[in-house]
C-alpha positions as CSV (number, residue, x, y, z in Angstrom):
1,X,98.9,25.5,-44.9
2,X,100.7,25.2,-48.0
3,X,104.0,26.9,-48.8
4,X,105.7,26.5,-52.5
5,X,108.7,27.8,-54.2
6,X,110.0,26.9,-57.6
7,X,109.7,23.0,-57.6
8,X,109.9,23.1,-53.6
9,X,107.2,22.8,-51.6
10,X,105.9,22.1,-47.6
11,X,103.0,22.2,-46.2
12,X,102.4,22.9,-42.1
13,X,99.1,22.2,-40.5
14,X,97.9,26.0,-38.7
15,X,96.3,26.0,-35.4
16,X,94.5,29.1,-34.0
17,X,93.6,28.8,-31.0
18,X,90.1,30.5,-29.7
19,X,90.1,33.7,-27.7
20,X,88.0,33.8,-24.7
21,X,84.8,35.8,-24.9
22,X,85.0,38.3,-22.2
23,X,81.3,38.9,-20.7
24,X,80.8,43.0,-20.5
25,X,77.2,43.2,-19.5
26,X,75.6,41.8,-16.4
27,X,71.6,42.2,-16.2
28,X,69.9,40.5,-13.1
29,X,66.0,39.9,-13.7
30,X,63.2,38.5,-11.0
31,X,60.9,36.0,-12.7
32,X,59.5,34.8,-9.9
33,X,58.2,36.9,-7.0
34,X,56.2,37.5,-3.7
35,X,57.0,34.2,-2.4
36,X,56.1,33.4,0.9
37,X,59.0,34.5,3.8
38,X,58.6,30.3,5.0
39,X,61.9,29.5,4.5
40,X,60.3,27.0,1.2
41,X,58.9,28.9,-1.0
42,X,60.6,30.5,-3.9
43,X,61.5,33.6,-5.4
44,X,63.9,33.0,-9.0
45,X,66.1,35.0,-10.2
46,X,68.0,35.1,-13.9
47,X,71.4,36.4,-14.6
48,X,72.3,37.3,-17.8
49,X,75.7,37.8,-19.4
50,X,76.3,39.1,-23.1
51,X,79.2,40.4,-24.8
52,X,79.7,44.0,-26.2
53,X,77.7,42.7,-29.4
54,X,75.1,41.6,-27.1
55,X,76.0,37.7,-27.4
56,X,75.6,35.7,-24.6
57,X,78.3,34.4,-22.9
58,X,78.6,31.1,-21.3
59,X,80.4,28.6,-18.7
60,X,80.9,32.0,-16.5
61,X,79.8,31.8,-12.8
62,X,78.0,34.8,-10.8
63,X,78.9,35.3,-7.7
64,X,75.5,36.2,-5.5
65,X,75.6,38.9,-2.9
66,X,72.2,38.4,-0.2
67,X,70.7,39.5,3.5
68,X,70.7,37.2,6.3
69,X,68.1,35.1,6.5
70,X,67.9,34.6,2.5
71,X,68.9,31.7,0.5
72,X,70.8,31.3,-2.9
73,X,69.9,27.4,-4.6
74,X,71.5,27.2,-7.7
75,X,74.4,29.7,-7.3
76,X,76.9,27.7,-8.1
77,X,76.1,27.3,-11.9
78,X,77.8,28.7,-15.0
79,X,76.0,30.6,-17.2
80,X,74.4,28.0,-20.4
81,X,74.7,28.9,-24.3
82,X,71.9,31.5,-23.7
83,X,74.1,33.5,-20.9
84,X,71.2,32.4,-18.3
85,X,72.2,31.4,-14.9
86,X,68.8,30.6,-12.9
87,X,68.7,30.7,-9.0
88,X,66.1,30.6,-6.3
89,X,66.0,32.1,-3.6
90,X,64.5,31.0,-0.2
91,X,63.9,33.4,3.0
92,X,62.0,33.6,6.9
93,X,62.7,37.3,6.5
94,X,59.4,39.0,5.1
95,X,59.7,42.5,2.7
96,X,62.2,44.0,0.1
97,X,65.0,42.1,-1.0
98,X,68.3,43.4,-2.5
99,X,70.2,40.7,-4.5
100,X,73.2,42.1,-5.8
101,X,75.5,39.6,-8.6
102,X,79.2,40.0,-9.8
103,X,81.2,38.2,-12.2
104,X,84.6,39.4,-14.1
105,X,84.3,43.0,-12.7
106,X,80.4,43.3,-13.6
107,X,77.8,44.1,-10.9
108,X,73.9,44.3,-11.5
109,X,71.8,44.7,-8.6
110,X,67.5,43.9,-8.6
111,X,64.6,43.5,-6.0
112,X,62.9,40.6,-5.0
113,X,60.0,40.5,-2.5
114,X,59.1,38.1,0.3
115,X,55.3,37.9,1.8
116,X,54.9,37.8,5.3
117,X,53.8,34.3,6.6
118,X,50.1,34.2,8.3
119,X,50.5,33.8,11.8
120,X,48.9,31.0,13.5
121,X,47.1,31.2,16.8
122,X,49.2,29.3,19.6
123,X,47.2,30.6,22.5
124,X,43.4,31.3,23.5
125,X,42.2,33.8,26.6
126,X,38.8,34.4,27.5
127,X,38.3,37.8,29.7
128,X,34.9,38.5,30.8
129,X,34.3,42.0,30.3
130,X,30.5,42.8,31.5
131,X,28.7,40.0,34.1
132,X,25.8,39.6,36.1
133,X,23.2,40.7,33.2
134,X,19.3,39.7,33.9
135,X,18.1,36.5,32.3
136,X,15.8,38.1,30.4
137,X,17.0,37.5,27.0
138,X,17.8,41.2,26.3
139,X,20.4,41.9,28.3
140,X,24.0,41.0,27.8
141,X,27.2,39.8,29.5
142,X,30.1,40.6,27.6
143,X,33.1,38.4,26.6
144,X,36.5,38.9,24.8
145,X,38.7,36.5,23.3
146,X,42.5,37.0,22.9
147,X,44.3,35.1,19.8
148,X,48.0,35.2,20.3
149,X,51.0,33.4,18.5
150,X,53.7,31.5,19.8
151,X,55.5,34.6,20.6
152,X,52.7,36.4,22.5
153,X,51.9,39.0,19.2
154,X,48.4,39.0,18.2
155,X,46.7,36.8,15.5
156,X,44.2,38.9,13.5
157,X,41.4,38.0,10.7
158,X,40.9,34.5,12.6
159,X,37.6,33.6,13.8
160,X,36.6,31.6,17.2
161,X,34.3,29.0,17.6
162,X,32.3,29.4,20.8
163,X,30.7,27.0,23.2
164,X,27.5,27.8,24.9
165,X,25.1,26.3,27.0
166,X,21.1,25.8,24.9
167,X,19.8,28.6,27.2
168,X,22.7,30.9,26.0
169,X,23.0,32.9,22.8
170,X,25.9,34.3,21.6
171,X,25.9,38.0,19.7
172,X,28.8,38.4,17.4
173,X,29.9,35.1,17.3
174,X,31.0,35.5,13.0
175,X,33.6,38.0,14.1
176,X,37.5,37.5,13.1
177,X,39.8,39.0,15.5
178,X,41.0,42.8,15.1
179,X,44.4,44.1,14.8
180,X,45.0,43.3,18.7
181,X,43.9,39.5,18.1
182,X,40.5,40.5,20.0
183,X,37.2,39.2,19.3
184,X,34.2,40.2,21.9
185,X,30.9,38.8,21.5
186,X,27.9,39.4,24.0
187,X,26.1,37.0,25.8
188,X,22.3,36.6,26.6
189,X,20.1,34.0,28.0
190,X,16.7,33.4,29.7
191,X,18.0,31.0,32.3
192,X,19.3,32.1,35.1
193,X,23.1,31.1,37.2
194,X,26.5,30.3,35.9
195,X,27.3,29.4,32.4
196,X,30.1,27.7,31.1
197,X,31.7,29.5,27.9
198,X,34.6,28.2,25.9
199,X,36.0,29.3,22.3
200,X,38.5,27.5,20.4
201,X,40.5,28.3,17.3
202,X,43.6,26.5,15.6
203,X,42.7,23.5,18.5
204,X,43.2,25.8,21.1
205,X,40.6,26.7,23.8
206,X,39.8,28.7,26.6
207,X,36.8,29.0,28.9
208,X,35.1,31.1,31.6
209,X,32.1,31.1,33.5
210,X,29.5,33.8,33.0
211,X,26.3,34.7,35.7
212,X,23.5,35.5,34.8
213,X,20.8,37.0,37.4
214,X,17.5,36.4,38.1
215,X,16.7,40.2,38.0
């Protein structure tokens, strides 16, 4: 900056010195969703920060509010030159979740949703239900299998593989397991005495030993 009086003059270099934008709006937005509650799939999230003209603001941090057994990745960033900060999050907990985000006095608040996991069958039980039918072909012993997981709750919409002697034919066999992990098949043959029945499924298998009479 110049300054000049009369044949005097000086000239002083001005510095201004940029104000800090101030973020007024928070907006939290799910991109991704319905990840799988493994605890490795991904659900992402974007926080956005603007100004009051609706600018983004940047090199501003959100700090990320979760339930247990969710996982922030990323959290740590600073919004970029667009106002996005991008995070994923990672949970073993299935159903709605509420992710809240904060930053200078902001708050925004959105819903992400984790899928429940398939269960995997862990354990096989055979339970012969009916016995002792005639070996005639026609009439039929009866046999359930139980699918369970690792914590004893039942595995549904699996199917069984079963084992049966040549002289044995199974009824039912393309079932998958109902709501209480159960699949029953029936049993007849033309030979009679004891027959060996097994059924497997996930590598597991059980078996049990079905008669059938002479009549």
């Amino acid at each position: 900056m110049s300054v000049q009086s009369g044949s005097a003059s000086a000239t002083q270099n001005a510095h201004f010195t940029a104000t800090d934008v101030v973020a007024s709006h928070l907006a939290l937005n799910v991109t991704k969703d319905n990840a799988l509650a493994d605890g490795s799939e991904t659900d992402t999230v974007v926080a956005t920060l603007t100004d009051s003209n609706d600018r983004p603001v940047s090199g501003k941090k959100v700090s990320w509010t979760v339930p247990v057994g969710v996982t922030v990745k990323g959290g740590d960033a600073v919004s970029d030159s667009s106002g996005k900060i991008t995070v994923q999050l990672l949970s073993t907990v299935s159903g709605d979740v509420k992710v809240s985000g904060a930053s200078g006095g902001l708050t925004a608040e959105t819903t992400a949703h984790f899928t429940v996991v398939p269960a995997e069958v862990s354990h096989v039980a055979l339970e012969i239900t009916r016995d002792e039918a005639v070996a005639d072909g026609i009439s039929t012993n009866e046999v359930v299998a139980t699918l369970t997981d690792t914590n004893g709750n039942p595995v549904s919409g699996k199917k069984v593989s079963w084992t049966v002697p040549s002289s044995v034919t199974v009824k039912g066999g393309d079932a998958v397991s109902d709501s209480n992990g159960r699949v029953t098949v029936q049993l007849t043959s033309m030979v009679g005495g004891q027959k060996e029945v097994s059924a497997a499924s996930n590598g597991h298998v059980a078996s049990a030993v079905v008669i059938f009479s002479l009549g």
